[in-house]
N, CA and C of each residue as an Amber inpcrd file, in Angstrom:
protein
   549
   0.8130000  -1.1750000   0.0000000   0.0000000   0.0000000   0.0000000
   0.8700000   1.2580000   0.0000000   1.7190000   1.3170000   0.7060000
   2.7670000   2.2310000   0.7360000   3.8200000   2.5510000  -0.7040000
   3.8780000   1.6220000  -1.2560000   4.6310000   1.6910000  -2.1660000
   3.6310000   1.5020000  -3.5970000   2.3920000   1.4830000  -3.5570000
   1.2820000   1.2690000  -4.6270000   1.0600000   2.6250000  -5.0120000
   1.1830000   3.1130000  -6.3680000   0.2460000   4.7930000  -6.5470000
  -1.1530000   4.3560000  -7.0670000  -1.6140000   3.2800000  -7.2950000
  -3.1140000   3.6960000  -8.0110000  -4.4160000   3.3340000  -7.4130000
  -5.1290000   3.4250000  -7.5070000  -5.9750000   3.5380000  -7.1240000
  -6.6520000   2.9550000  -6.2910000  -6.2150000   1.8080000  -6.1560000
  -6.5430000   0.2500000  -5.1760000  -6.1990000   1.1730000  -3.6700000
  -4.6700000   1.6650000  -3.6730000  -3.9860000   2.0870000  -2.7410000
  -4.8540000   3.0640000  -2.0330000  -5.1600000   4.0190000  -2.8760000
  -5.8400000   5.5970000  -2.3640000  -7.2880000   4.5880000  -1.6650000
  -7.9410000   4.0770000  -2.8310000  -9.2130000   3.5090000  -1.9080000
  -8.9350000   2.8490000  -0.6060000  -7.2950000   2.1820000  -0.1380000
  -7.7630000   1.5080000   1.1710000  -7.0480000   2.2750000   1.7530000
  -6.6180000   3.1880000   1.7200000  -5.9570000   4.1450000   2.6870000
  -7.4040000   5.0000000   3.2460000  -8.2820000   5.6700000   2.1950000
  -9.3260000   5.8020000   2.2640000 -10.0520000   5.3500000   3.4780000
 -10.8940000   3.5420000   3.4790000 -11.1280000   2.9780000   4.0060000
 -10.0520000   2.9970000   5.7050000  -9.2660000   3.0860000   5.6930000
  -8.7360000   2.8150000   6.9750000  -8.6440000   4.2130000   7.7170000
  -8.9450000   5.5200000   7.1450000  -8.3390000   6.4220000   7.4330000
 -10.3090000   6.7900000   8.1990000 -11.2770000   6.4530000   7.4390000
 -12.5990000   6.1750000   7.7920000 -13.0200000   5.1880000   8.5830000
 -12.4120000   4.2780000   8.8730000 -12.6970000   3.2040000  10.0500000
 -11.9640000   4.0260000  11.3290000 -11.0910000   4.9530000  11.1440000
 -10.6570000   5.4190000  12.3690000 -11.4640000   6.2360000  13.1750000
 -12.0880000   6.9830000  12.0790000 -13.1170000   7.8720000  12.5720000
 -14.6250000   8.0450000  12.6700000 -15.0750000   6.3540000  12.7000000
 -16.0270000   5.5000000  12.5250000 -16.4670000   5.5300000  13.6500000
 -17.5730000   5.7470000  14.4850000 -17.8470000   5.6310000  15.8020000
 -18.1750000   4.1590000  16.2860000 -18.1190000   3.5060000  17.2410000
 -18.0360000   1.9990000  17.2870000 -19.7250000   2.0210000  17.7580000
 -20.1700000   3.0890000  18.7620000 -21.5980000   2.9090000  18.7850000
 -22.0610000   2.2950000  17.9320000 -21.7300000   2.7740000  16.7060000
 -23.1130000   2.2160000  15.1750000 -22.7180000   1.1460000  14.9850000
 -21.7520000   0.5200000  14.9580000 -21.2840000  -0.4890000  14.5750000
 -21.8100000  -1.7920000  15.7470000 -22.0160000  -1.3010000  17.4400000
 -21.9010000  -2.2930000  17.6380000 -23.1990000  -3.5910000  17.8290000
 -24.3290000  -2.8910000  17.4340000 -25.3110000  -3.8250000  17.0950000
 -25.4480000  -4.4500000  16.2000000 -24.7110000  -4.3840000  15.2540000
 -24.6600000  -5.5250000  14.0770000 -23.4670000  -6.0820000  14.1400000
 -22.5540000  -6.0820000  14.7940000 -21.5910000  -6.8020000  15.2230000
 -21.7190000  -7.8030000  16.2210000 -22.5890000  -7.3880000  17.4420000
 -22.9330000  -8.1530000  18.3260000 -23.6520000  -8.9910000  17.5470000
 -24.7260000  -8.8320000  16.3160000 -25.5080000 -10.1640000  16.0460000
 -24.8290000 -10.7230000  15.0390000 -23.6440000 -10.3640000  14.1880000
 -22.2110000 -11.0070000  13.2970000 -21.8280000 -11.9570000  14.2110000
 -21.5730000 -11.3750000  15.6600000 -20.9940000 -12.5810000  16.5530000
 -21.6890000 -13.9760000  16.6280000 -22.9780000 -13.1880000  17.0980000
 -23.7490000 -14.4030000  17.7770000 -24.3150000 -14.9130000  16.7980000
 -24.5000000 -14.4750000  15.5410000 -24.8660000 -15.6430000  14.1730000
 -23.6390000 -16.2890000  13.7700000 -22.3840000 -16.6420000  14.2260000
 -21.4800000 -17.0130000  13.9210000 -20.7550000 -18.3170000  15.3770000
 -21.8190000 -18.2330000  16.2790000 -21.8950000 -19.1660000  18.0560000
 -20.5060000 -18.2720000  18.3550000 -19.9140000 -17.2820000  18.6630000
 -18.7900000 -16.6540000  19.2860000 -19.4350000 -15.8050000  20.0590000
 -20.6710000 -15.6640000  20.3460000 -20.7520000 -14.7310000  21.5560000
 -20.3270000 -15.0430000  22.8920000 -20.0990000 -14.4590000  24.0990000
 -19.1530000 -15.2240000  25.0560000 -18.7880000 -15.8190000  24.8900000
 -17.2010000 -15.7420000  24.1160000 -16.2150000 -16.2870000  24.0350000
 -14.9920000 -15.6460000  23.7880000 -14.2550000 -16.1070000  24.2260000
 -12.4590000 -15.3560000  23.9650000 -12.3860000 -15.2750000  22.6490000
 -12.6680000 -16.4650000  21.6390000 -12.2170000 -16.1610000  20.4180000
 -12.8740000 -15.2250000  19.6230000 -14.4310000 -15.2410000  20.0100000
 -15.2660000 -14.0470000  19.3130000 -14.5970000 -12.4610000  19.5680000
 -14.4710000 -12.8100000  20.8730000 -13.7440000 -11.3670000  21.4000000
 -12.3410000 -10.7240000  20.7450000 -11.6030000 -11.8420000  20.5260000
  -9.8700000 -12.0790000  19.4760000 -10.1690000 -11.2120000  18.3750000
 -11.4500000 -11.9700000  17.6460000 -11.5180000 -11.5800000  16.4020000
 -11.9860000 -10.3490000  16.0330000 -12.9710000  -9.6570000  17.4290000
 -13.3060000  -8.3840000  17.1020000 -12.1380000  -7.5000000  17.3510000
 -11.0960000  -7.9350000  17.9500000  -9.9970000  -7.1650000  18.3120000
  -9.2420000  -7.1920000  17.2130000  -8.9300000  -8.0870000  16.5640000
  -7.8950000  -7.9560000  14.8290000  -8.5180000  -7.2780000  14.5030000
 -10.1270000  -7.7440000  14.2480000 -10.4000000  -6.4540000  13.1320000
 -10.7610000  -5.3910000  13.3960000 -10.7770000  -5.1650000  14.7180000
 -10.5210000  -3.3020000  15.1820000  -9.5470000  -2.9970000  15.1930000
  -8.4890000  -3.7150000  15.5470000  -7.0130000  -2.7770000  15.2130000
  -6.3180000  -2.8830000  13.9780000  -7.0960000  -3.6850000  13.2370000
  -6.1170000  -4.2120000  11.6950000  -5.8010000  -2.6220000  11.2700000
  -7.0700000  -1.5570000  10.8710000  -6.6880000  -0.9180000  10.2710000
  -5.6230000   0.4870000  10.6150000  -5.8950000   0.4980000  11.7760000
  -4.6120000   1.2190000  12.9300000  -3.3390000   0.1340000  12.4000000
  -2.9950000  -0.8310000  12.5190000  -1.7700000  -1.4520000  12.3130000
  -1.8130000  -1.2940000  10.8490000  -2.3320000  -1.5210000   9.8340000
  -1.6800000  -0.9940000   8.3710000  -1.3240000   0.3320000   8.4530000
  -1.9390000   1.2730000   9.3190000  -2.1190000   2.4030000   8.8000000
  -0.1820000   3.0490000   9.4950000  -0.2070000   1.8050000  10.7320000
   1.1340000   2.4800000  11.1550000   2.5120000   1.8920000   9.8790000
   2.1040000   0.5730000   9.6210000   3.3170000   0.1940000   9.4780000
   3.1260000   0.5490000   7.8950000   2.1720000   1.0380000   7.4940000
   2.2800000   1.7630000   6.0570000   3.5630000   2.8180000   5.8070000
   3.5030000   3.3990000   7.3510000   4.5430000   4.6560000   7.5500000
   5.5780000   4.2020000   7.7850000   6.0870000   3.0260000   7.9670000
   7.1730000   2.2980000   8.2560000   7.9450000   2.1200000   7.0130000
   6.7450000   1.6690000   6.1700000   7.2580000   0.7840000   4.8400000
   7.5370000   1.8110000   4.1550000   7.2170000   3.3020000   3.8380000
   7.2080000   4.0090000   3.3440000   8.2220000   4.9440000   3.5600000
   9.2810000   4.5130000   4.7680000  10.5720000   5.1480000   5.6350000
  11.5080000   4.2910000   4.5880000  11.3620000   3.2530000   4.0580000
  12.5780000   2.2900000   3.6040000  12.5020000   3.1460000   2.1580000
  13.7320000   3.4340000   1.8870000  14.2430000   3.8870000   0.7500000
  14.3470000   2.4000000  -0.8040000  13.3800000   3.1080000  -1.3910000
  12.8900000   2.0730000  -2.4830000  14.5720000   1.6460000  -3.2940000
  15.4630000   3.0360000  -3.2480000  16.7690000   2.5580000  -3.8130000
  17.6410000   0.8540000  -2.9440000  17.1110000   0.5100000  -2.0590000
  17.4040000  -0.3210000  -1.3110000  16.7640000  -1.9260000  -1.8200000
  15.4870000  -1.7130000  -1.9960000  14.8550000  -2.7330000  -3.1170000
  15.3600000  -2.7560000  -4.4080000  15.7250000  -1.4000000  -5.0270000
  16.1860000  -1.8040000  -6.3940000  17.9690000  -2.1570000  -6.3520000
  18.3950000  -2.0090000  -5.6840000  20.0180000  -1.9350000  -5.8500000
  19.8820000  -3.2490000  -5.6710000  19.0710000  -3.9270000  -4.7080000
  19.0070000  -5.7190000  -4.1950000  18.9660000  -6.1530000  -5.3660000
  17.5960000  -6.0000000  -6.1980000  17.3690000  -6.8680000  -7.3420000
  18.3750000  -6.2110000  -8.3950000  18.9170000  -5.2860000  -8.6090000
  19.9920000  -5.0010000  -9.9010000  21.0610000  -6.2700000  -9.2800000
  21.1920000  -6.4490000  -8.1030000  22.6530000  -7.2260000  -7.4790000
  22.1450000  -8.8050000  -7.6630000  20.7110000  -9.0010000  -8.2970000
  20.1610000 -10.4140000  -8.4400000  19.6450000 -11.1610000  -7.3940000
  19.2800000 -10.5980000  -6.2280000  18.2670000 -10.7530000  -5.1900000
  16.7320000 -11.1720000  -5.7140000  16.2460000 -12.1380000  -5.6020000
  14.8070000 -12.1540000  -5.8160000  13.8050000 -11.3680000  -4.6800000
  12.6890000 -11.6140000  -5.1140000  11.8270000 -10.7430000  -3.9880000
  11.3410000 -11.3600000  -2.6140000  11.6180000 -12.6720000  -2.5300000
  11.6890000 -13.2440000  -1.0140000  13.0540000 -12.8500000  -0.4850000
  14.0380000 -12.8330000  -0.6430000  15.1950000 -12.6670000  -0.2900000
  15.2790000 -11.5360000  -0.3740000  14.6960000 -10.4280000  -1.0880000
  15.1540000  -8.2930000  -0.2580000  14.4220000  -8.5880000   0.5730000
  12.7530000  -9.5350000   0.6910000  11.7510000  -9.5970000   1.9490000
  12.7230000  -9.6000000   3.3900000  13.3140000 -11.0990000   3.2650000
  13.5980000 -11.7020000   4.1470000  15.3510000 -10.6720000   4.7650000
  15.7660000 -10.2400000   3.7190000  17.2480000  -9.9110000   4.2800000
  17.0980000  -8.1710000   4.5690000  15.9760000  -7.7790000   3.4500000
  16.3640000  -6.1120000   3.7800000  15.0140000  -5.5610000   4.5470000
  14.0090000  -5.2520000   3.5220000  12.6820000  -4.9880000   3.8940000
  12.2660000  -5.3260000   5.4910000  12.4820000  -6.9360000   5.6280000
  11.7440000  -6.8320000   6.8840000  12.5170000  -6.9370000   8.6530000
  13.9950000  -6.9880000   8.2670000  15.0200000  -6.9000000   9.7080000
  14.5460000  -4.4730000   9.4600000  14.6090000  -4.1010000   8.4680000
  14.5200000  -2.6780000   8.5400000  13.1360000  -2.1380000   9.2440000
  12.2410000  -3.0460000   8.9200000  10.6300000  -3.0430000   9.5740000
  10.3680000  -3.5140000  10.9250000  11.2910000  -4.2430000  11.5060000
  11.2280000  -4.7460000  12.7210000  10.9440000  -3.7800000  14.1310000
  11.7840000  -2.8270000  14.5180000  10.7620000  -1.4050000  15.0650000
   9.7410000  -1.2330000  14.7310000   9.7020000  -1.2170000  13.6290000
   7.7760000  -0.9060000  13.6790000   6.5800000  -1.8500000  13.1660000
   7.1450000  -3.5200000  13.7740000   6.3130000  -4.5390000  13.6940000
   6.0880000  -4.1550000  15.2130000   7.1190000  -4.7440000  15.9680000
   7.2700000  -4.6740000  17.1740000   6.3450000  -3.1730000  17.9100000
   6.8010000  -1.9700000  17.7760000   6.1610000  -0.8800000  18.0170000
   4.1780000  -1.3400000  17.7920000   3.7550000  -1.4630000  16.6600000
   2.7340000  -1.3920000  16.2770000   2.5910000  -3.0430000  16.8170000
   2.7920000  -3.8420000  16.8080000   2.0970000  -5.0110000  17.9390000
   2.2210000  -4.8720000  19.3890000   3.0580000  -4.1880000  19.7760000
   2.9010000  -3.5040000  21.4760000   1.6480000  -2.3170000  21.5010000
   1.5460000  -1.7470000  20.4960000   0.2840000  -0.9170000  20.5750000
  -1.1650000  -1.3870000  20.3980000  -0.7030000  -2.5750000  19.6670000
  -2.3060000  -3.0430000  19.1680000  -2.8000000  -4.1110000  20.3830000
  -1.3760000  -4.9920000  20.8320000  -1.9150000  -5.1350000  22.2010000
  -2.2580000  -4.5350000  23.4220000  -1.6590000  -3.5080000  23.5600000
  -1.9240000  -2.5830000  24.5350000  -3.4660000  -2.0400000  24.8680000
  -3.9560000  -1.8480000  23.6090000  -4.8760000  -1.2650000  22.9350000
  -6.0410000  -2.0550000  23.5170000  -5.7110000  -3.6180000  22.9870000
  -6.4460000  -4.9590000  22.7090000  -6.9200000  -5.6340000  24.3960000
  -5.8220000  -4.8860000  25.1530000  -5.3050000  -5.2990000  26.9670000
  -6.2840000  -4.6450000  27.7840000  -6.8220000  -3.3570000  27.3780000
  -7.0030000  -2.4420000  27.9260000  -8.6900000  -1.8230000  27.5710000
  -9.1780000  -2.8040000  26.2370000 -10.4030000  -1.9790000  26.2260000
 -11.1840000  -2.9100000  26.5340000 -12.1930000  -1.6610000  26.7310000
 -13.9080000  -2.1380000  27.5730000 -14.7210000  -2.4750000  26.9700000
 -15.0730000  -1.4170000  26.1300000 -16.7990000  -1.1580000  25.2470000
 -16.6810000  -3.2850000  24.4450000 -15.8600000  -3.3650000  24.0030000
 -16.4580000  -4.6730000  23.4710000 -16.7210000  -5.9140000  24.0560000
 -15.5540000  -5.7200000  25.1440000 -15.5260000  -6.6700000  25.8900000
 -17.3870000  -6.5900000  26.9620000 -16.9710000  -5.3020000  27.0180000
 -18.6690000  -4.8890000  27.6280000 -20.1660000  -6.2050000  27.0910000
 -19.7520000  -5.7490000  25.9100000 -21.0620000  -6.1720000  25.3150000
 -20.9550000  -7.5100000  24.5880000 -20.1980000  -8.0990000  24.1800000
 -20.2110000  -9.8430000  24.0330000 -19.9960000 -10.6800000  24.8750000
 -18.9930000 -10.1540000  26.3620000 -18.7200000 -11.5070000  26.9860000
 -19.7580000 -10.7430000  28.0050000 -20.3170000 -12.0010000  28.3920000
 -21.7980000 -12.1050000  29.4870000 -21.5230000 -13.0340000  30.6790000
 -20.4650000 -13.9190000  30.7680000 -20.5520000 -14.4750000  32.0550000
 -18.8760000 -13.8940000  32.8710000 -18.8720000 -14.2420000  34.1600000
 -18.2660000 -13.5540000  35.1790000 -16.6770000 -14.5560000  34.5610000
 -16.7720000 -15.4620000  34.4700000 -15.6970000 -16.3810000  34.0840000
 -14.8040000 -15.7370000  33.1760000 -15.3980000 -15.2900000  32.0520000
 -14.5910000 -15.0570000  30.7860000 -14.4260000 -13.2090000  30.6680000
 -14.9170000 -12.4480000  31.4310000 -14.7080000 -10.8610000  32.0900000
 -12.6730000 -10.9530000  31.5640000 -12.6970000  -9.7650000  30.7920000
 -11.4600000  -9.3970000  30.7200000 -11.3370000  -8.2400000  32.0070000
  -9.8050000  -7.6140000  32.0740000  -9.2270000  -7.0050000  33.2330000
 -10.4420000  -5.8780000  33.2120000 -10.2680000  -5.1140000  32.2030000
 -10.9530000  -3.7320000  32.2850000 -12.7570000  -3.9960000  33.1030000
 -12.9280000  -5.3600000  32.5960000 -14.6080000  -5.3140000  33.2530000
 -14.3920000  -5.5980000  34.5540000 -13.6580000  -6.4790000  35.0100000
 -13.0280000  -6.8870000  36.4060000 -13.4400000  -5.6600000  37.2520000
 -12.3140000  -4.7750000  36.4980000 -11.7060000  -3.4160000  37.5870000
 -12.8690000  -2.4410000  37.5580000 -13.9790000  -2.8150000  36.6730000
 -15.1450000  -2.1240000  36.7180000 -16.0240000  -2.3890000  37.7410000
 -16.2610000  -4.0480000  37.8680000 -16.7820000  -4.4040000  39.4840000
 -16.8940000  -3.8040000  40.9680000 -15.4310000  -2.9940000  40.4850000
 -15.0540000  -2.4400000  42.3450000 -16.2300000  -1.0240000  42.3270000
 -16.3760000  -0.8470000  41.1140000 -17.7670000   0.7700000  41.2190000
 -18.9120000  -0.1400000  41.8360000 -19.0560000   0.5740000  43.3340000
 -20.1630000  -0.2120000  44.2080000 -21.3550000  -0.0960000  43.8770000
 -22.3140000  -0.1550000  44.8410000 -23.7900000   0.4670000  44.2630000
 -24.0460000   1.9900000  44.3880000 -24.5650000   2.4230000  43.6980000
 -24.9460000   3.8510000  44.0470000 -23.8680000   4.3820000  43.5870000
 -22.8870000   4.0030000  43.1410000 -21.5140000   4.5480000  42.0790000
 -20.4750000   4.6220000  42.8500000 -20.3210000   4.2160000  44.2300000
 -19.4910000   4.3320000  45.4530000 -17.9820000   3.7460000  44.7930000
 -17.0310000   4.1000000  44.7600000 -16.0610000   3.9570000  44.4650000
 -14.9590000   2.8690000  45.5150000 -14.7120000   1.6680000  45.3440000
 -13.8210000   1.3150000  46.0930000 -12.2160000   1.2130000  45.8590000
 -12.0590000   2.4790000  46.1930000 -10.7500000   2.8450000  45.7610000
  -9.0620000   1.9080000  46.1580000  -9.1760000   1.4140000  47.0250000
  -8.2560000   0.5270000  47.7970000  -8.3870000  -0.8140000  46.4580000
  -9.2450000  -1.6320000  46.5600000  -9.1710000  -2.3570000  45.4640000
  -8.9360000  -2.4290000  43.8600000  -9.6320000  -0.9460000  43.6260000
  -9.6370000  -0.7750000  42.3670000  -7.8790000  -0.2210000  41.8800000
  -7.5290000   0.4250000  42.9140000  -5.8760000   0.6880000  42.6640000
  -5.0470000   0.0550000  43.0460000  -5.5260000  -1.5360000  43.6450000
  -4.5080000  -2.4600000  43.9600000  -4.5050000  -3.3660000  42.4720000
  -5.6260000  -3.2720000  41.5520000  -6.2870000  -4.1910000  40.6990000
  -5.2800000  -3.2450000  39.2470000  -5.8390000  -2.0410000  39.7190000
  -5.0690000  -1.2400000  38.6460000  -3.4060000  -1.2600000  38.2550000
  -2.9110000  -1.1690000  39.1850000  -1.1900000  -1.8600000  39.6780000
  -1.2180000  -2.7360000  39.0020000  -1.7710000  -3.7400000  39.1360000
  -1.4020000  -5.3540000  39.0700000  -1.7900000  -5.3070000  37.2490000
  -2.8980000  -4.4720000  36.7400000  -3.0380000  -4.8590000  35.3420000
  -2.0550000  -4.0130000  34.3540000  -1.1400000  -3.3580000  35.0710000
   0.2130000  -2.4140000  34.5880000   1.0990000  -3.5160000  34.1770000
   1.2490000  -4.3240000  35.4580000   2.4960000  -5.6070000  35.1520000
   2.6200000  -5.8040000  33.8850000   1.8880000  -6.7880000  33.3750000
   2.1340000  -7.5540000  32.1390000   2.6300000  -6.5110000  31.2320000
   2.0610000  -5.1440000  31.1140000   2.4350000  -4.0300000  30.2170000
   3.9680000  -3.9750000  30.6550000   4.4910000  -3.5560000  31.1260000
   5.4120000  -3.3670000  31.5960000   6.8820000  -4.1590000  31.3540000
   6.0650000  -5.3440000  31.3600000   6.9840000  -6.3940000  31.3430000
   7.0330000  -7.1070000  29.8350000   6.0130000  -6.9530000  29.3140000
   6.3540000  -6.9390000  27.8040000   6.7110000  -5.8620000  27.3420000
   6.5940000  -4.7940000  27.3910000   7.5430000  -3.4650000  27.3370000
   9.0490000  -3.6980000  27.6930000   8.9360000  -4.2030000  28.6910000
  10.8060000  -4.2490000  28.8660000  11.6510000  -5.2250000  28.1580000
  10.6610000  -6.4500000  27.5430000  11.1760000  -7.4030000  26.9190000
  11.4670000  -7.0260000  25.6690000  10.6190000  -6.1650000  25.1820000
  10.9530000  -5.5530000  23.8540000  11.6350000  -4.2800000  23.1830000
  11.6340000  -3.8850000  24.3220000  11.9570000  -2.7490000  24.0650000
  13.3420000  -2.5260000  24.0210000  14.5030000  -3.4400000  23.6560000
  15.7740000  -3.5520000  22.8720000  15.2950000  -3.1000000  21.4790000
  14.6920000  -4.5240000  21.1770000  14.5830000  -4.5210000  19.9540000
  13.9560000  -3.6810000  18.8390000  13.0070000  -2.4530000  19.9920000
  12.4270000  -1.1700000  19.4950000  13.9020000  -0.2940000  19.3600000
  14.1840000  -0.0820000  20.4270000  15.9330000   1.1660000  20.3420000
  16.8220000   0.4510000  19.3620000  17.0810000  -1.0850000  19.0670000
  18.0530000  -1.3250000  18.6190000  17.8120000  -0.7820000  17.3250000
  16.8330000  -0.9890000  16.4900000  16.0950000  -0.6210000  15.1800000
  16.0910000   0.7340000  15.3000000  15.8850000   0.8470000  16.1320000
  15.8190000   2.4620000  15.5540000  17.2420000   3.7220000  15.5120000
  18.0920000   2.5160000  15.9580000  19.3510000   3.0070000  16.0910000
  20.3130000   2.7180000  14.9340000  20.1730000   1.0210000  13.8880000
  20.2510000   0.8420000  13.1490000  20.2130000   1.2760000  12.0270000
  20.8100000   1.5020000  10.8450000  20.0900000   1.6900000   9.2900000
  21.0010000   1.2160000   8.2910000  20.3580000   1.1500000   7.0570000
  21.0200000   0.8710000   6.0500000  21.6010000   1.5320000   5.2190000
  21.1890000   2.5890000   5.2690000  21.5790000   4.2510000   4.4440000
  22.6290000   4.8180000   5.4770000  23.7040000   5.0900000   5.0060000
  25.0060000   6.0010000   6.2480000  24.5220000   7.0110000   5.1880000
  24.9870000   8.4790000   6.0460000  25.2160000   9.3130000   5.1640000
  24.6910000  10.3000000   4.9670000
């Protein structure tokens, strides 16, 4: 998409640039019955799948800007040197894309970790409750706030962020410290 000029390109840049600014309200009553005509309502995987395809178009839209950082003279100098096109994939294109696979899958999970509204409305039993509905529980009756729990709960759903953050986050600085172009 990044490297496409015609028209295919403009239309899904289009499309993704309009799913961003798509309100999920409208969307989510015919999604909820997409689910449940499909038996994925309360369930993790129904829930998975509404999550790819809410963040798919946020993740093209980042790593479009990624792909579009790599200097095309880098693809052509490969194939003038007799590189086929799995091999600039595998040796140039995608160790240069790696920051911003990594970047944009820490965001889309983050994203994916952290929201409510869907999880709200497909999963229905107490069992299968992701964090965010959990930490919603501690709002008492009458809207009473139980603050001691809800910020011991809140702490604890930082961890995993954190800690996949630190695991990766070499391989975000190393890339971005990297290049193929001196000069």
């Amino acid at each position: 998409m990044a490297r496409l000029r015609k028209f295919n390109a403009k239309a899904a840049t289009g499309w993704i640039l309009f799913s961003q600014v798509f309100p999920l309200s409208l969307v989510i009553i015919p999604l909820f019955m997409a689910i449940r005509s499909i038996n994925l309502l309360d369930s993790l995987q129904g829930l998975i799948l509404v999550y790819v395809v809410a963040n798919l178009p946020f993740a093209l839209w980042m790593l479009r800007g990624y792909v579009a950082s790599i200097p095309v003279e880098l693809e052509e100098a490969s194939a003038i040197d007799g590189a086929s096109i799995f091999k600039i994939l595998r040796l140039i294109i995608i160790p240069l894309l790696t920051p911003g696979i990594v970047a944009t899958s820490l965001f889309t999970l983050l994203n994916s970790w952290n929201e409510f509204f869907f999880a709200l409305v497909l999963i229905q039993t107490p069992e299968r409750e992701t964090l965010p509905l959990t930490l919603a529980r501690f709002v008492g009756s009458e809207g009473q706030v139980l603050l001691g729990p809800l910020a011991a709960g809140a702490f604890l759903a930082t961890i995993p962020s954190l800690i996949v953050f630190g695991i990766i986050q070499k391989r975000i600085s190393s890339g971005l410290l990297a290049g193929a172009v001196k000069g």
